[in-house]
PDB file with one MODEL, atoms N, CA, C and O in Angstrom:
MODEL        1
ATOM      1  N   UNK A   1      -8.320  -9.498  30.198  1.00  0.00           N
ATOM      2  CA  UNK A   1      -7.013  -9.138  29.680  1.00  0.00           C
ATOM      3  C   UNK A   1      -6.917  -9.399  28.173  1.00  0.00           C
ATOM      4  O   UNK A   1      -6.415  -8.570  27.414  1.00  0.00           O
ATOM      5  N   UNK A   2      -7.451 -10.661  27.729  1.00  0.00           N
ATOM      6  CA  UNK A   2      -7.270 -10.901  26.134  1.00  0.00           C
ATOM      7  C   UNK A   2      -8.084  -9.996  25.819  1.00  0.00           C
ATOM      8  O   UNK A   2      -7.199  -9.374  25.232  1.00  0.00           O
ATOM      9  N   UNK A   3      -9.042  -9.305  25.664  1.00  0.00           N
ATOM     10  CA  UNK A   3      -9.934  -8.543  25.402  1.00  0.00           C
ATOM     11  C   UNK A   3      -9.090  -6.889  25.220  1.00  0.00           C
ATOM     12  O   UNK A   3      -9.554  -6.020  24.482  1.00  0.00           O
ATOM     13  N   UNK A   4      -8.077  -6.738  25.867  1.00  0.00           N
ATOM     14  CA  UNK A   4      -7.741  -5.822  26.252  1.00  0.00           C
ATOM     15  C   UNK A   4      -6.560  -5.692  24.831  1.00  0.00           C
ATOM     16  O   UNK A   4      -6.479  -4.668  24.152  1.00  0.00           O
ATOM     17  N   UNK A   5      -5.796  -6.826  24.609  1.00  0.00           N
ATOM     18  CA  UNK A   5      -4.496  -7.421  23.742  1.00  0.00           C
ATOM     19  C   UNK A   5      -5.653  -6.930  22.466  1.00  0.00           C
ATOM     20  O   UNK A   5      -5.461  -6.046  21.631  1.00  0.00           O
ATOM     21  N   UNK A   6      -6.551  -7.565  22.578  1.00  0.00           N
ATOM     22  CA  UNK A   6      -7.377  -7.471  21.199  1.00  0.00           C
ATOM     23  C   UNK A   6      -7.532  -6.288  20.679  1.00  0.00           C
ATOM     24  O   UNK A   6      -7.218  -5.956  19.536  1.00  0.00           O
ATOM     25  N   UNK A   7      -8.167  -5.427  21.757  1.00  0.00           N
ATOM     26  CA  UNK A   7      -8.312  -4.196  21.625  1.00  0.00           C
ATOM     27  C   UNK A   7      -7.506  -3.209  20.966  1.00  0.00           C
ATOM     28  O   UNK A   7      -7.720  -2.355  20.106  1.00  0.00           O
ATOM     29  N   UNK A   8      -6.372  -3.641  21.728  1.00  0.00           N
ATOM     30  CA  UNK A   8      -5.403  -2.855  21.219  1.00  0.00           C
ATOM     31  C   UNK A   8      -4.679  -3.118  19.739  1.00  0.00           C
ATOM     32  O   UNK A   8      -4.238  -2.194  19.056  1.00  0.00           O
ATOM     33  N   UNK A   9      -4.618  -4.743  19.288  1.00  0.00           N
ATOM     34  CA  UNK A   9      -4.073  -5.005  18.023  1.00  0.00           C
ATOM     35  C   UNK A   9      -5.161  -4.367  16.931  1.00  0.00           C
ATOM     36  O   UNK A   9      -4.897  -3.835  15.853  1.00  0.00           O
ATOM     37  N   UNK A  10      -6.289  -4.556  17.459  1.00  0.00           N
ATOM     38  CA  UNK A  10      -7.217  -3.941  16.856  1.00  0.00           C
ATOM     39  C   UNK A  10      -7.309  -2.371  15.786  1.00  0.00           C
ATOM     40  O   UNK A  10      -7.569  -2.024  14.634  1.00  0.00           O
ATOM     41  N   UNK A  11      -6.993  -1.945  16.799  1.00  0.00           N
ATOM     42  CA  UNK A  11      -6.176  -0.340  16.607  1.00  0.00           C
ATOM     43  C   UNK A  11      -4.913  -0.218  15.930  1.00  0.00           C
ATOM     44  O   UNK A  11      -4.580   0.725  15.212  1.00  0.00           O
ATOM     45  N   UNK A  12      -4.099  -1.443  16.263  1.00  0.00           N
ATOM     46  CA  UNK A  12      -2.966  -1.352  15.397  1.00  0.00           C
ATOM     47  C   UNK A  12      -3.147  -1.134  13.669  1.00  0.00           C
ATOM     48  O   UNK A  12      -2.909  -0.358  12.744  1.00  0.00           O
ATOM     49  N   UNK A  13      -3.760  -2.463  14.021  1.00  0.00           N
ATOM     50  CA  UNK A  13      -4.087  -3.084  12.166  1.00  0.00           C
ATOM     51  C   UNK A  13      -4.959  -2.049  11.737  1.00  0.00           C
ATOM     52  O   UNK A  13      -4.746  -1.782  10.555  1.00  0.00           O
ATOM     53  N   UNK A  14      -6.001  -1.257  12.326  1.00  0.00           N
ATOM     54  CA  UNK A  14      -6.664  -0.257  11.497  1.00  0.00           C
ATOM     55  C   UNK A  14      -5.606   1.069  11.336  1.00  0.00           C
ATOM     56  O   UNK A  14      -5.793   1.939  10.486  1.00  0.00           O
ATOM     57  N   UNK A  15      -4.553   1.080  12.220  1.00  0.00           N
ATOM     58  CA  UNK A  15      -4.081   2.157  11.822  1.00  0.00           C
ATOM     59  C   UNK A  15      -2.500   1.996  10.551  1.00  0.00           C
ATOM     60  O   UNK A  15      -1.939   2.879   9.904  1.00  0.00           O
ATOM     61  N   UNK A  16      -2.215   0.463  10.636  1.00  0.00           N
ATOM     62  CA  UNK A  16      -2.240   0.342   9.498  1.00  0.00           C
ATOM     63  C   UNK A  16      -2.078   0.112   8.095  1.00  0.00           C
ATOM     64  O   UNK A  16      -1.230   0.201   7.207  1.00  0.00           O
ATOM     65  N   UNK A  17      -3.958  -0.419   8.397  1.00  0.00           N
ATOM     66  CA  UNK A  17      -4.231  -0.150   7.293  1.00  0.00           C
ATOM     67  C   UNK A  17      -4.608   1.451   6.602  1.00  0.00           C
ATOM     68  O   UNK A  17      -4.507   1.853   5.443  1.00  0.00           O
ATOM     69  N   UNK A  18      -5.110   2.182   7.946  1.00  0.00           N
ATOM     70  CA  UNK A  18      -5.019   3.933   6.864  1.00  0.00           C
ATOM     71  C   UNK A  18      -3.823   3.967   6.716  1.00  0.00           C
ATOM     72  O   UNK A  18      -3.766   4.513   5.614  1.00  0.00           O
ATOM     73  N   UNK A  19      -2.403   3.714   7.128  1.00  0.00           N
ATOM     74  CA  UNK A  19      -1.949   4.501   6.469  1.00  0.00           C
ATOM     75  C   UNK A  19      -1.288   4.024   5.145  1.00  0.00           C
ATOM     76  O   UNK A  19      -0.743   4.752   4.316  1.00  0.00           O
ATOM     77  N   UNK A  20      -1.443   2.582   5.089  1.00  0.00           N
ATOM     78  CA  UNK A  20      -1.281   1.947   3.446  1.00  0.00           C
ATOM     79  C   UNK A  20      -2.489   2.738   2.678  1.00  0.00           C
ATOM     80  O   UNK A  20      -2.246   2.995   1.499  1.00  0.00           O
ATOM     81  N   UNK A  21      -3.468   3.063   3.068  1.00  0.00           N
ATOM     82  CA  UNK A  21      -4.629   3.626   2.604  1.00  0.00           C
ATOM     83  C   UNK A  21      -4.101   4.535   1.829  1.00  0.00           C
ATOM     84  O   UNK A  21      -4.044   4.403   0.607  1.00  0.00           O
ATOM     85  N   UNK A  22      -3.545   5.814   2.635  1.00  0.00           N
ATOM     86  CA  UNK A  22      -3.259   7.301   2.640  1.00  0.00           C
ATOM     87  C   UNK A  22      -1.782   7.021   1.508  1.00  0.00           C
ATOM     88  O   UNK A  22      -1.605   7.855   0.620  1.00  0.00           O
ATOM     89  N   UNK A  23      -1.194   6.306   1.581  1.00  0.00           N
ATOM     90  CA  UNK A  23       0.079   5.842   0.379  1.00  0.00           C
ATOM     91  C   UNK A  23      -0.600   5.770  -0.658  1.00  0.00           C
ATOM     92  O   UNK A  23      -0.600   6.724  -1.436  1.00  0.00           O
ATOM     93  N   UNK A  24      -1.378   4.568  -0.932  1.00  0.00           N
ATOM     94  CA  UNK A  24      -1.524   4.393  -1.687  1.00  0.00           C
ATOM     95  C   UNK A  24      -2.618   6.061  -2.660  1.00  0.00           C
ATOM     96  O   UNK A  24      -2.470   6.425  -3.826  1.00  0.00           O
ATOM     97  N   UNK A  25      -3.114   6.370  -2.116  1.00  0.00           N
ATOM     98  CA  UNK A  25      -3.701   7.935  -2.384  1.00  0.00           C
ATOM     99  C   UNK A  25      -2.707   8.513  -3.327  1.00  0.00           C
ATOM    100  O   UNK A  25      -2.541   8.602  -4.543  1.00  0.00           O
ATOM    101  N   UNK A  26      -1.963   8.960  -1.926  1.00  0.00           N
ATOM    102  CA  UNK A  26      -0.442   9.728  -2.343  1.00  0.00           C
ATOM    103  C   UNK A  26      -0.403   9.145  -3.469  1.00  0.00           C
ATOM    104  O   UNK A  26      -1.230   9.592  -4.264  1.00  0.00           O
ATOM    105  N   UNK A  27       0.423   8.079  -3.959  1.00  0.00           N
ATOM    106  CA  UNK A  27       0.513   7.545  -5.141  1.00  0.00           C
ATOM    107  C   UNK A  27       0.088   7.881  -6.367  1.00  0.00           C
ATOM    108  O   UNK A  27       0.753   8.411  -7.257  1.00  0.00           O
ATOM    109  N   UNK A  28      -1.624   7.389  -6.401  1.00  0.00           N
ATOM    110  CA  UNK A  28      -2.219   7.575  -7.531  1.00  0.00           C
ATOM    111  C   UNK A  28      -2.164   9.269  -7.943  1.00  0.00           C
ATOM    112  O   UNK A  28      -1.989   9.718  -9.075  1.00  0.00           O
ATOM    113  N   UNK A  29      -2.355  10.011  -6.746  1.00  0.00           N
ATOM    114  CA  UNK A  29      -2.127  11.642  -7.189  1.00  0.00           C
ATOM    115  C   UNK A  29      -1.087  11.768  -7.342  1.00  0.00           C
ATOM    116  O   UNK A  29      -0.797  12.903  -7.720  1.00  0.00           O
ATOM    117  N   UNK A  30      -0.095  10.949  -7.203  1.00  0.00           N
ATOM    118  CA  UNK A  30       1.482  11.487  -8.066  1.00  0.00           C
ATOM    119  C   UNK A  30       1.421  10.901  -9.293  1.00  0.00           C
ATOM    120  O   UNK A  30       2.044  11.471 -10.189  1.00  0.00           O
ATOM    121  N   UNK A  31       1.072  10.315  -9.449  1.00  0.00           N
ATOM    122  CA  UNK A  31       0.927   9.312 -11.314  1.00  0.00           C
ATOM    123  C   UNK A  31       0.019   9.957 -11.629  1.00  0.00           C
ATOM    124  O   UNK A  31      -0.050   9.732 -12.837  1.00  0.00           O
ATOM    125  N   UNK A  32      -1.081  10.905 -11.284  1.00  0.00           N
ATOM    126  CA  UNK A  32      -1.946  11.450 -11.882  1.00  0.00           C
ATOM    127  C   UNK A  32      -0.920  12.641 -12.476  1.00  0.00           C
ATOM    128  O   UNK A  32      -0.715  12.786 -13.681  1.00  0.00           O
ATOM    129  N   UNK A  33      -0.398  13.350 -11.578  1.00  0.00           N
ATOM    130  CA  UNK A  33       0.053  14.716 -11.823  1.00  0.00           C
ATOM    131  C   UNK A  33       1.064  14.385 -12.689  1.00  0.00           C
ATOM    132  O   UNK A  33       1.245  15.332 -13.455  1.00  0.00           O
ATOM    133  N   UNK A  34       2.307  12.848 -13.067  1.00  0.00           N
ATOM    134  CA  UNK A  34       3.342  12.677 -13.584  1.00  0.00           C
ATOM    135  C   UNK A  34       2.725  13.034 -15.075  1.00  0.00           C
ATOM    136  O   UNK A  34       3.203  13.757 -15.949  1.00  0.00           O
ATOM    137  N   UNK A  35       1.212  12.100 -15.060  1.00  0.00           N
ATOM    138  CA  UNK A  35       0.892  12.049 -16.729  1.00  0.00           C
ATOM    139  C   UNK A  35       0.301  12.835 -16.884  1.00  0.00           C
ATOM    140  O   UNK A  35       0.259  13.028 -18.099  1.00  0.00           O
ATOM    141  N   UNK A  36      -0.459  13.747 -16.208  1.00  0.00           N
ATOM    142  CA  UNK A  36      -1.396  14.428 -16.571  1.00  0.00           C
ATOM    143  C   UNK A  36      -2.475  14.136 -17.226  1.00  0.00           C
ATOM    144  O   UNK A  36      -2.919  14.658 -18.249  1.00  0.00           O
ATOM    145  N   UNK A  37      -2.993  13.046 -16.427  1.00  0.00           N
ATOM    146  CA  UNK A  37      -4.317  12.274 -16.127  1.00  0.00           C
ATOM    147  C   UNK A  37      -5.005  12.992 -14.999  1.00  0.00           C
ATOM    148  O   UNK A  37      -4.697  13.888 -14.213  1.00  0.00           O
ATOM    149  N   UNK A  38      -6.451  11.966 -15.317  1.00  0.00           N
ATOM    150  CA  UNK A  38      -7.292  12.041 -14.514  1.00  0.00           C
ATOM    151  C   UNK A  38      -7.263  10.873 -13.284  1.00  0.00           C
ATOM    152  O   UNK A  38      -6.613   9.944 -13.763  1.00  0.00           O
ATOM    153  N   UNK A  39      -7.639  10.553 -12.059  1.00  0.00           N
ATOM    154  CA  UNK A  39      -7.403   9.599 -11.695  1.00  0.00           C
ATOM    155  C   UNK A  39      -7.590   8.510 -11.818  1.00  0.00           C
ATOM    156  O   UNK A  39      -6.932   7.471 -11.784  1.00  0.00           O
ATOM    157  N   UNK A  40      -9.380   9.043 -12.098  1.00  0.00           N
ATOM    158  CA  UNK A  40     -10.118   7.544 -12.629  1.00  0.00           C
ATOM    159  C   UNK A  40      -9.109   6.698 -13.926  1.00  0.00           C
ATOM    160  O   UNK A  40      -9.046   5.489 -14.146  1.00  0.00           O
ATOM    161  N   UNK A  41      -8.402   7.825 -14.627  1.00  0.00           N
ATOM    162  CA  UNK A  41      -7.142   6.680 -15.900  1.00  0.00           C
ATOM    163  C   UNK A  41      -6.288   6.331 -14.892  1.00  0.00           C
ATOM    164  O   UNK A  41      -5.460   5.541 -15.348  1.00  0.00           O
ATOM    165  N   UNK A  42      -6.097   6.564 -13.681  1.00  0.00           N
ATOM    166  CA  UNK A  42      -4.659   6.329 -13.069  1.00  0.00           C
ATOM    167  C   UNK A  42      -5.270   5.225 -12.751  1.00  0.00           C
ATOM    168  O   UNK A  42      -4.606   4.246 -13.093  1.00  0.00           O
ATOM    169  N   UNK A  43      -6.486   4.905 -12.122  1.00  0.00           N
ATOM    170  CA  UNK A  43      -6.820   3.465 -11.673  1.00  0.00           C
ATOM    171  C   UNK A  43      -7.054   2.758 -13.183  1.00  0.00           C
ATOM    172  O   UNK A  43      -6.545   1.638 -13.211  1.00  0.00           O
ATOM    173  N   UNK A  44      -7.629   3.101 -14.298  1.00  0.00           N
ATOM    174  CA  UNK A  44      -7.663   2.034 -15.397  1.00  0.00           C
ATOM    175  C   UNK A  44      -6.176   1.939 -15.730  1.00  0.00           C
ATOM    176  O   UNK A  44      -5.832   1.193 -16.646  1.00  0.00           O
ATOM    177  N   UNK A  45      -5.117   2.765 -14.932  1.00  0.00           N
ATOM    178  CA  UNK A  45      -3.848   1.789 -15.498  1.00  0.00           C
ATOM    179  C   UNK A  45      -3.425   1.016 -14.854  1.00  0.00           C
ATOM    180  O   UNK A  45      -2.801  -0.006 -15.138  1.00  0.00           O
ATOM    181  N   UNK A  46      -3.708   1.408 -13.980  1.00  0.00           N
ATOM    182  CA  UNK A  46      -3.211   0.219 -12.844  1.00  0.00           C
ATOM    183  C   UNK A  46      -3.972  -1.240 -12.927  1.00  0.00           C
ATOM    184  O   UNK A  46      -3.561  -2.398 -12.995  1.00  0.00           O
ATOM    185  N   UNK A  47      -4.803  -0.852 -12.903  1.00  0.00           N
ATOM    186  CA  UNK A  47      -5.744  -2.278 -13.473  1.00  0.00           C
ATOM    187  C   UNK A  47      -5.492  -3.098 -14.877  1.00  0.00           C
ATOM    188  O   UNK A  47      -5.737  -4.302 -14.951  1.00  0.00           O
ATOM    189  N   UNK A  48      -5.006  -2.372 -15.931  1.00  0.00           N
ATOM    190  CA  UNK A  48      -4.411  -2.475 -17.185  1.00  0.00           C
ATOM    191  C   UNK A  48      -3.171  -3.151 -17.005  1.00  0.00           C
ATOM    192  O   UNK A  48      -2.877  -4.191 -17.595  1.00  0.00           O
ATOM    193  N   UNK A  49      -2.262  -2.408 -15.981  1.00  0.00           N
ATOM    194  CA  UNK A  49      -1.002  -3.457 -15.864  1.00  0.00           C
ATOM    195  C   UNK A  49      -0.998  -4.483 -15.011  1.00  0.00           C
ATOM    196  O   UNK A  49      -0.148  -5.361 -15.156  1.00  0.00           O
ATOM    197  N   UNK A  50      -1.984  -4.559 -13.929  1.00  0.00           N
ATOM    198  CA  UNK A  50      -2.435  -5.728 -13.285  1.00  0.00           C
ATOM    199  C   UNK A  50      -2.586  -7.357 -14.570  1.00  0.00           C
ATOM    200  O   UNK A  50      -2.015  -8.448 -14.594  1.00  0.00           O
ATOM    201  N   UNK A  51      -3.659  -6.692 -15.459  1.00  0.00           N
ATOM    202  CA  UNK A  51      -4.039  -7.653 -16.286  1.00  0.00           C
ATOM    203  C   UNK A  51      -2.636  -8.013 -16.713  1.00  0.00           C
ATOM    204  O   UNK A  51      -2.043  -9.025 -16.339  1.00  0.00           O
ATOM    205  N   UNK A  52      -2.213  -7.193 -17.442  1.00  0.00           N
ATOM    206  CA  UNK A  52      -0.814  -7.500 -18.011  1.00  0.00           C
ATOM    207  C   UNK A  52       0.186  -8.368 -17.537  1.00  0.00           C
ATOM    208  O   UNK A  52       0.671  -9.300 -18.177  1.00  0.00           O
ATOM    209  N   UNK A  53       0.488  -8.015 -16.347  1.00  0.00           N
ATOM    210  CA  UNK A  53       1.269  -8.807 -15.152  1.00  0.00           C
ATOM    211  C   UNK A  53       0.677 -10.382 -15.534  1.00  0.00           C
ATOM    212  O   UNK A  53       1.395 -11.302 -15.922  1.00  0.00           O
ATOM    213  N   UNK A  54      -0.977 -10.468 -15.304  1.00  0.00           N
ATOM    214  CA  UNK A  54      -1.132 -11.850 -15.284  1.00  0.00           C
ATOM    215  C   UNK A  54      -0.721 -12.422 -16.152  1.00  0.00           C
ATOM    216  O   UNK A  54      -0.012 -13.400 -15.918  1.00  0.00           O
ATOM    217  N   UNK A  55      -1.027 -12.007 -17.594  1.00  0.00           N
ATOM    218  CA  UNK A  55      -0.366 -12.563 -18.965  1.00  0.00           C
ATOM    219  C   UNK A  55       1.149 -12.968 -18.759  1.00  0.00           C
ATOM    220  O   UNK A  55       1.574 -14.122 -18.811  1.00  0.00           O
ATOM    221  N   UNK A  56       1.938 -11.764 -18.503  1.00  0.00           N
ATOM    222  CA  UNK A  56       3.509 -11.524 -18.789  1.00  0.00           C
ATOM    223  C   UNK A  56       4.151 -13.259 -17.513  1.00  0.00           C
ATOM    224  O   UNK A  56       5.077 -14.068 -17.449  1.00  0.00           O
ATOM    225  N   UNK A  57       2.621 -12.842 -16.655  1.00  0.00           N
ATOM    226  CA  UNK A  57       3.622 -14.000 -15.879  1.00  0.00           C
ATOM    227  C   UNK A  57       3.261 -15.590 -16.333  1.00  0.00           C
ATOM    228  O   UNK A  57       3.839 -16.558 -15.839  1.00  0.00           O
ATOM    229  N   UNK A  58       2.425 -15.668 -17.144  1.00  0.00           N
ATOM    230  CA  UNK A  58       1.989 -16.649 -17.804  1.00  0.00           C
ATOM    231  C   UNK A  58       3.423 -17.413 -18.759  1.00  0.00           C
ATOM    232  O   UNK A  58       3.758 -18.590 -18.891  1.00  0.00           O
ATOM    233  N   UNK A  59       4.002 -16.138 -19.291  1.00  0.00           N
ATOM    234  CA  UNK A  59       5.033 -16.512 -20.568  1.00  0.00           C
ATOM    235  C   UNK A  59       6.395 -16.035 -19.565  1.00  0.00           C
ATOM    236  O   UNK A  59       7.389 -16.507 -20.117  1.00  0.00           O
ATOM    237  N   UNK A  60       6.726 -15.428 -18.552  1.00  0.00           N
ATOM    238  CA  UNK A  60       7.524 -14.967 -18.041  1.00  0.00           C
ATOM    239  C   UNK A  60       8.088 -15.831 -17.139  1.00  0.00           C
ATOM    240  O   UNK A  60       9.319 -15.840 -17.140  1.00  0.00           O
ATOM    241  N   UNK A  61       7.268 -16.903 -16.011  1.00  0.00           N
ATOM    242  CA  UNK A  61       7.195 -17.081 -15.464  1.00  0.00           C
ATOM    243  C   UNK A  61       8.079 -16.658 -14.630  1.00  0.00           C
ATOM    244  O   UNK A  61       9.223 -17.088 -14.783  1.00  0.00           O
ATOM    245  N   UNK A  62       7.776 -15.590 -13.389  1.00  0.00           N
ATOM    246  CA  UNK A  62       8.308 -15.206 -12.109  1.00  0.00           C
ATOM    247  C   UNK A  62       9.709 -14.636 -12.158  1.00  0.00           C
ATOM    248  O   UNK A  62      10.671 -14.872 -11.427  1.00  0.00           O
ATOM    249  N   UNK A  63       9.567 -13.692 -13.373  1.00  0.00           N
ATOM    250  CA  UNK A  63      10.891 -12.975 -13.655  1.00  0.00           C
ATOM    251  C   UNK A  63      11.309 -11.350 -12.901  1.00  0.00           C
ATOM    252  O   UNK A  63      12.361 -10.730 -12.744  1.00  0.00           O
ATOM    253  N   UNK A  64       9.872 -11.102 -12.568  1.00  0.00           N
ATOM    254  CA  UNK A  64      10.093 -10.080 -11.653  1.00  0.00           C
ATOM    255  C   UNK A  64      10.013  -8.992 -12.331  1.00  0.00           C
ATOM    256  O   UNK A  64      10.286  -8.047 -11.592  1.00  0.00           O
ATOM    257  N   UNK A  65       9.725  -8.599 -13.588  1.00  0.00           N
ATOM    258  CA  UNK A  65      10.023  -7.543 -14.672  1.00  0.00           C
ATOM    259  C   UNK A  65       9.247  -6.957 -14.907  1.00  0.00           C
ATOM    260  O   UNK A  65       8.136  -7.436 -15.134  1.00  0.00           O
ATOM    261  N   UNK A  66       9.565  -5.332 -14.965  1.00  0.00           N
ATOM    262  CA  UNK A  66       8.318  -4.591 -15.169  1.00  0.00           C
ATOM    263  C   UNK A  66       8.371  -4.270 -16.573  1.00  0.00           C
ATOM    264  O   UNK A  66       9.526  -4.013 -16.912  1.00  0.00           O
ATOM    265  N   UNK A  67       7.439  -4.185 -17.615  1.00  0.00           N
ATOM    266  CA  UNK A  67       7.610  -3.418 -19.397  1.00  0.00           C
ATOM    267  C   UNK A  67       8.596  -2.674 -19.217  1.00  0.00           C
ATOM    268  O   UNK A  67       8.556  -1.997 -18.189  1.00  0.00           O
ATOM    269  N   UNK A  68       9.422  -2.573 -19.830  1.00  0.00           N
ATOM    270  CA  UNK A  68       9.899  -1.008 -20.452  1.00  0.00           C
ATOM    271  C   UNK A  68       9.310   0.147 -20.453  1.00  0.00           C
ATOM    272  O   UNK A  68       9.669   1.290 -20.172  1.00  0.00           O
ATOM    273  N   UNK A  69       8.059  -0.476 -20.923  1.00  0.00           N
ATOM    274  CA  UNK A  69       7.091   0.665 -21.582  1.00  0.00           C
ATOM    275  C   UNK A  69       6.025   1.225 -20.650  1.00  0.00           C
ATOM    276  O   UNK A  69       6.081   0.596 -19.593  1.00  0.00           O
ATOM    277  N   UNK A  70       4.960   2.273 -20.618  1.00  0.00           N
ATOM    278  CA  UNK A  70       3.929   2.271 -20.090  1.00  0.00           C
ATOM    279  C   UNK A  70       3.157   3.116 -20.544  1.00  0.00           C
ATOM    280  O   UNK A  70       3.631   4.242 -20.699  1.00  0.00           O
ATOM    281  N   UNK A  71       1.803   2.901 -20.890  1.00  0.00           N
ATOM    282  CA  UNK A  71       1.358   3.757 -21.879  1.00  0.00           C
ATOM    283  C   UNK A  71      -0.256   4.120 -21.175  1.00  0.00           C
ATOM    284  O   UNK A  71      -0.547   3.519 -20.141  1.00  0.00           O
ATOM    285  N   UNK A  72      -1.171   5.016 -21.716  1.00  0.00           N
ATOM    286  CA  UNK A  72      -2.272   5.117 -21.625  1.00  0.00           C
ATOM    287  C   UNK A  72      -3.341   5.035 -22.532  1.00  0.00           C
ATOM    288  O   UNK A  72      -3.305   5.870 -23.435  1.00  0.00           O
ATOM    289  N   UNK A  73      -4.039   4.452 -22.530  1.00  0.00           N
ATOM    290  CA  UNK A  73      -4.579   4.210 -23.853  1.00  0.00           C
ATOM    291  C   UNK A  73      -6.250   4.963 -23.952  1.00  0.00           C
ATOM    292  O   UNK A  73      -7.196   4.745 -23.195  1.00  0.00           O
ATOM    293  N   UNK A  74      -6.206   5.731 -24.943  1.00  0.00           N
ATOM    294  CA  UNK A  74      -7.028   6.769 -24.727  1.00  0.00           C
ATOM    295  C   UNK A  74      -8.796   6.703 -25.976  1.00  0.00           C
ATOM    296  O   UNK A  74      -9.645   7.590 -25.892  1.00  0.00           O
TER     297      UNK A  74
ENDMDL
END
């Protein structure tokens, strides 16, 4: 029977995780098409404001705030 519970959560959590998968997709091809980028820049921005985040929360501490701004840097 536990085998069976397993089985099945099993299936849950993979399904999901595709479909956070398939969002997150969606996503980057909508920020691609907003800027009219490529994707591979849609992931160096995201990674760009990742870094950022760490800084901002360094001096921010836990304000919750996104820039104003958002840029691509080319």
């Amino acid at each position: 029977m536990a085998a069976v519970f397993e089985q099945l959560f099993g299936l849950q959590r993979t399904a999901i995780c595709d479909r956070k998968a398939m969002e997150l997709e969606a996503a980057r091809e909508i920020l691609a098409e907003v800027f009219g980028v490529r994707l591979s820049e849609v992931d160096e921005m995201i990674r760009s404001r990742f870094q950022a985040g760490e800084n901002d929360k360094l001096c921010h501490e836990g304000d919750g705030q996104w820039p104003q701004e958002l840029w691509v840097q080319g």
